[in-house]
C-alpha positions in Angstrom: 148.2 153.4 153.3 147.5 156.2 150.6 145.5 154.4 147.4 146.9 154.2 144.4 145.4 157.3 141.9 142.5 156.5 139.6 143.8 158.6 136.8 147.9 159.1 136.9 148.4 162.9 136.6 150.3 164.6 134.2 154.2 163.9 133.9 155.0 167.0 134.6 153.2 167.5 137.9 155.1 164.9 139.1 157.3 165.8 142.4 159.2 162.5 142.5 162.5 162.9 140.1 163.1 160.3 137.9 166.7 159.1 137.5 167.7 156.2 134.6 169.4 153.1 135.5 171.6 151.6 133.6 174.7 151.6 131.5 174.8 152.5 127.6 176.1 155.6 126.8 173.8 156.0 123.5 170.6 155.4 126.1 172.1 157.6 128.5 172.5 160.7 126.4 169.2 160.0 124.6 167.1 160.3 127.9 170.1 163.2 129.2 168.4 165.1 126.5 164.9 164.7 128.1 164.5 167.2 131.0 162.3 165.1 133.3 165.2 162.3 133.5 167.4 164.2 136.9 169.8 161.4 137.2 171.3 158.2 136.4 172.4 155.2 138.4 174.6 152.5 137.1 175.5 149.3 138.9 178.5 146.3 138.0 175.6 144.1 136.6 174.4 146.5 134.6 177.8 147.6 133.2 178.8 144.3 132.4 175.2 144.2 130.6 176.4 147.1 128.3 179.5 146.0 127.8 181.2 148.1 129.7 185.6 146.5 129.7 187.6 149.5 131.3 185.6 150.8 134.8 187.2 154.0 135.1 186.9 155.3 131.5 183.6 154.6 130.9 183.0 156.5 134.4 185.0 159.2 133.6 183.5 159.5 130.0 179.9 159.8 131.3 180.8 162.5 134.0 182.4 164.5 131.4 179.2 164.3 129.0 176.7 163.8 132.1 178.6 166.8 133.9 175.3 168.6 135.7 173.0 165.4 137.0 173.5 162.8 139.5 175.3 160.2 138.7 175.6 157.1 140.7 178.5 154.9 139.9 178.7 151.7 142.1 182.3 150.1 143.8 182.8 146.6 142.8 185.4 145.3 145.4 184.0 143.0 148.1 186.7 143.8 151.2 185.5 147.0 153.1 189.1 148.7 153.2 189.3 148.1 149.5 185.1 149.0 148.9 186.0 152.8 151.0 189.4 153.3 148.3 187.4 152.4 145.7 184.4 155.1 146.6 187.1 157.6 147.8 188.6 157.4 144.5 184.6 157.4 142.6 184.1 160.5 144.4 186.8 162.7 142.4 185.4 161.8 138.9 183.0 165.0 139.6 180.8 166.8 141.9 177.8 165.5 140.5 178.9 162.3 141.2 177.7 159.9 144.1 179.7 156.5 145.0 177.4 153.7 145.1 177.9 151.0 148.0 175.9 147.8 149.1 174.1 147.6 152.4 176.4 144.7 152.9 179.3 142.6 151.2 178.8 139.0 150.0 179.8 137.4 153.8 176.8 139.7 155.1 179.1 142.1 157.0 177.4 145.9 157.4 178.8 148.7 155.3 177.7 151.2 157.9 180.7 152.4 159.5 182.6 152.8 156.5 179.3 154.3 155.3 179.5 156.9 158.2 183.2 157.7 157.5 183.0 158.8 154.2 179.8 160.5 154.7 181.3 162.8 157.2 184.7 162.6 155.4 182.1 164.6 152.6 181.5 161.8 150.2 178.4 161.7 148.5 177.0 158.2 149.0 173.9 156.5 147.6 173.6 153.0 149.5 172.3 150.4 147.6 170.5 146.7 147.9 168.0 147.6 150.7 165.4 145.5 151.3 164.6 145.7 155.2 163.5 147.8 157.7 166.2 147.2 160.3 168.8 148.0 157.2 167.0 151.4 155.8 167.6 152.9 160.0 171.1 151.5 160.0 171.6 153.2 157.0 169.7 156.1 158.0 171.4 156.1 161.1 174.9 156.4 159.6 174.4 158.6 156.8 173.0 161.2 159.8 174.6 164.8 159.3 176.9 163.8 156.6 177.1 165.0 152.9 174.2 164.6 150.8 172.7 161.1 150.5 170.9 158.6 148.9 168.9 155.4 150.2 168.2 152.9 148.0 165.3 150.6 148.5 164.9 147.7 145.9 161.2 147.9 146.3 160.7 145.8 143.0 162.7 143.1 144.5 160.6 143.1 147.6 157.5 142.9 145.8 158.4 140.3 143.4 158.8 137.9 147.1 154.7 139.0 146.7 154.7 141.4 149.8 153.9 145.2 149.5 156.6 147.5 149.4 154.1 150.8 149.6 154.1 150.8 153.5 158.3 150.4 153.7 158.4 152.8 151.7 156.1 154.9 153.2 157.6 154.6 156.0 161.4 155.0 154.8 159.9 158.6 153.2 158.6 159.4 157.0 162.3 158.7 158.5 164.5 160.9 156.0 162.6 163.8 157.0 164.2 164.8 159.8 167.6 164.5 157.7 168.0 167.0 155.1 170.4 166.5 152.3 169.1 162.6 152.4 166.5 160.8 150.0 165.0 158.0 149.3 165.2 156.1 146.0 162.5 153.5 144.9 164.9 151.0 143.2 164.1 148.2 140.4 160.6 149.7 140.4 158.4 147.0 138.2 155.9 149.3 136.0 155.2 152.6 135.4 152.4 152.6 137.9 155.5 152.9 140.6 156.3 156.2 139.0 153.0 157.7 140.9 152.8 155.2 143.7 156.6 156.7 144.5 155.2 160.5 144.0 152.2 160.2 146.2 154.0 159.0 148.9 156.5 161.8 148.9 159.0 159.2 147.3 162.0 161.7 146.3 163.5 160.0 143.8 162.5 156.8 141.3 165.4 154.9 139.3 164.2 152.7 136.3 165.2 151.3 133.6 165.1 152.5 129.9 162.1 150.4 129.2 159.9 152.0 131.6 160.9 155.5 131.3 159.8 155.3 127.9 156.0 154.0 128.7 156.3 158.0 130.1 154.5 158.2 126.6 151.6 156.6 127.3 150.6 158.9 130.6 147.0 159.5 130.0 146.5 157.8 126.9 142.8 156.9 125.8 142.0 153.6 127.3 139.2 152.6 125.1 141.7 153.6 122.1 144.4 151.7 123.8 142.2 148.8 123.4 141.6 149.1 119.8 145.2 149.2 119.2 145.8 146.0 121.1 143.1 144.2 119.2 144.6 145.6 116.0 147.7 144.2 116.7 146.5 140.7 117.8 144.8 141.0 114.7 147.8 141.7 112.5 150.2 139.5 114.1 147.8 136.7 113.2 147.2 137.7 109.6 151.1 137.9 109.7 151.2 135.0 110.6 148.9 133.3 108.0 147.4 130.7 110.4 144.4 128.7 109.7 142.1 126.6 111.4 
């Protein structure tokens, strides 16, 4: 399993594009203005999060100011004939625009057929809340020779159950090869540390939040200053604070 880097290289050497997940349009055009942000993935969760009331013209909104990066909008229906109508429909908001299904729906039945049909019908898919092996071939296996493609393992989630994600993902990175036109996302990475764990793995694509992008700032900041900064703010916060012993 490759190590993790001693010293994180410089943003832009990075090979691995970043995309921004979430929902605010004010967020969203702020990090659209920074060229290392390639796309941006939204999800129901995270639209309810923001706000968002009317589905279709907040989706169509962000395609028309968003029109020349990938954008990932996500179906919210739970019955597969309804789920496919919903990502056929996605799919016309704009070229740059992928439809955004689960692995599964709630009563754990497989998306994959569907997820072959509209691939090879030329929808551009990115399929979403993978967190197994058996799911990222299934997935691999039905997205095989259709439109471009996305495959999105939640490796945050996995490591939050305390097991490594590096060697799924590693491995997931190993299978897409053969398959042109599809790529791996790291999903609900946890720190920006995933950034270049994603990178030197041949990861092609990291979505994070917000919050994490903007640590991008701190890529090869002084440690030893770092430090003085944290003591000067424990240190201010407590004279803030006015607390006596």
């Amino acid at each position: 399993m490759p190590a993790c880097p001693a010293q994180a290289p410089d943003v832009a050497s990075l090979k691995v594009k970043l995309f921004a997940d979430g929902a605010d349009k004010k967020t969203m055009l702020e990090l659209y203005a920074n060229p290392h942000i390639q796309g941006f993935t939204t999800n129901p969760t995270l639209m309810r999060k923001a706000g968002i009331a009317d589905y279709e013209a907040f989706a169509k909104d962000i395609v028309s100011v968003i029109p020349d990066r990938h954008i990932s909008l996500e179906v919210f229906a739970d019955e597969l004939d309804e789920m496919e109508r919903q990502a056929r429909k996605i799919a016309t908001f704009g070229a740059n625009v992928y439809a955004k299904i689960p692995v599964t729906n709630t009563k754990r039945v497989a998306t994959s057929a569907m997820v072959r049909r509209l691939s090879r019908d030329g929808v551009k898919l990115n399929v979403t809340a993978i967190l197994t092996m058996p799911q990222v071939e299934e997935v691999i296996a039905a997205l095989d020779g259709g439109a471009p493609s996305c495959v999105s393992i939640f490796a945050g989630r996995i490591a939050d159950t305390g097991v490594d994600p590096l060697p799924m993902m590693t491995e997931a990175v190993e299978m897409t090869k053969p398959h042109p036109g599809m790529e791996i996302i790291w999903a609900s990475p946890r720190e920006l540390l995933n950034v270049f764990q994603a990178d030197q793995i041949g990861c092609q694509i990291i979505t994070a939040t917000a919050d994490i992008l903007k640590k991008l700032s701190l890529v090869g900041k002084d440690l030893d200053g770092y430090s003085l900064e944290t003591v000067q703010m424990f240190y201010q916060d407590a004279s803030a604070s006015a607390y006596k012993l």
